[in-house]
N, C-alpha and C positions, 0 to 999 in steps of 0.2 A: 443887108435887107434886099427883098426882092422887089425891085421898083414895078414890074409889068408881068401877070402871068394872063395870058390869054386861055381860059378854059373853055375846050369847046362846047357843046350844046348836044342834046340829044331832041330831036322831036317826035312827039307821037303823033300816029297816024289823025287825033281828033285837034292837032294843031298845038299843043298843050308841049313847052320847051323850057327845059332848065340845063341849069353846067352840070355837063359829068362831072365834075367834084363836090361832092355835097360837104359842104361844113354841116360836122354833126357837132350837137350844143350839147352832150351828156352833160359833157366835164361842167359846166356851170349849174350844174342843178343844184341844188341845196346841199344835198348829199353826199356828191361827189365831188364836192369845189376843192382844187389839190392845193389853196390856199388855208381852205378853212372859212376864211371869208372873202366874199367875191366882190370885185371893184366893178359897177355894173357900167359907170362911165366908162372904165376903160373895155369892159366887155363890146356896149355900143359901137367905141371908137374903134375897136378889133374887126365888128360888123362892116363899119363905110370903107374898112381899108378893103376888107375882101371885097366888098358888092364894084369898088374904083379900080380893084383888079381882074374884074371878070366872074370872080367866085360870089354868083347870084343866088344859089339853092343852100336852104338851111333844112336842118333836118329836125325835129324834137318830140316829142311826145307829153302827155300827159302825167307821169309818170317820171319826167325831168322835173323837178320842183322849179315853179319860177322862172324855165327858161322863156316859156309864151308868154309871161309878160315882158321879159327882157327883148325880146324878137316885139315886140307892142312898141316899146319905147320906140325901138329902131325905126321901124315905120311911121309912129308918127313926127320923129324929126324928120324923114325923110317927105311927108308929107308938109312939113313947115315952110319948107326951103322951097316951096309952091312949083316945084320940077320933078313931079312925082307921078306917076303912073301905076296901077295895078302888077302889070309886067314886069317892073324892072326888077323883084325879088323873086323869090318862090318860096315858100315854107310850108314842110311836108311833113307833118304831123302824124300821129298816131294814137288809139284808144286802144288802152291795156286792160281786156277785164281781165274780172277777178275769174281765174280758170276752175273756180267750183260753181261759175254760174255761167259759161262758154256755151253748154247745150240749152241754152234758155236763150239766147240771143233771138231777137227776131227778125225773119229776113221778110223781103216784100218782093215780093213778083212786079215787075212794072213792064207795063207795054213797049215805054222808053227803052229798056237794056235788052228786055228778051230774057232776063234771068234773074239771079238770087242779086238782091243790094242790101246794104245795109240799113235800117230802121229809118236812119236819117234821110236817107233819100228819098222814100217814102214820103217824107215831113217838108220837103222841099227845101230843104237848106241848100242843097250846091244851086238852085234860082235864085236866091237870094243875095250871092255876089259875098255871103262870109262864106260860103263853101263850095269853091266854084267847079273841084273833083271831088269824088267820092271813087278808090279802091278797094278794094277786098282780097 
């Protein structure tokens, strides 16, 4: 086993940094689980190995069954152990519509980007600390 991987980081220009290696969560979704059924402890425990080796950024979407709350648990034990910070993970999610309702999305002009965002920004969610980027 690999005791130490130092991954390095990328940052972007608005200060916002995660590891070039994204652990992507497909494989655990309901779906896809290549067990059949997925040990979510030991998923977790798979979590604190990577995040104690560097590997901070997790990937998932909505569309993964079950992975956001599994990436949930994560966080909140990591928040128990009262040495927790907003920073120390990243989880980069994604909305999958349905592509017969794509040209019905609604974009919003904001002052703030200068350009097209999605709905939700609009609504304020990346102010409110559950959504602290919004891409497109």
């Amino acid at each position: 086993m690999i005791d130490k991987i130092i991954s390095s980081r990328i940052t972007l220009d608005n200060g916002y940094s995660f590891s070039r290696v994204i652990n992507g969560c497909w494989q655990l979704s309901a779906e896809h689980c290549l067990k059949g059924q997925l040990d979510i402890g030991d998923a977790i425990k798979a979590f604190h190995m990577l995040r104690e080796r560097g590997l901070t950024t997790f990937d998932c979407a909505d569309i993964y069954t079950g992975v956001e709350e599994i990436l949930g648990q994560f966080v909140q034990e990591l928040r128990a152990t009262g040495n927790y910070s907003h920073d120390m993970i990243q989880i980069h999610t994604k909305f999958v519509p349905d592509l017969n309702i794509l040209d019905q999305v609604d974009f919003a002009y904001t002052e703030k980007s200068g350009g097209p965002e999605p709905d939700a920004y609009a609504q304020g969610l990346p102010g409110s600390g559950a959504v602290p980027l919004v891409g497109l």
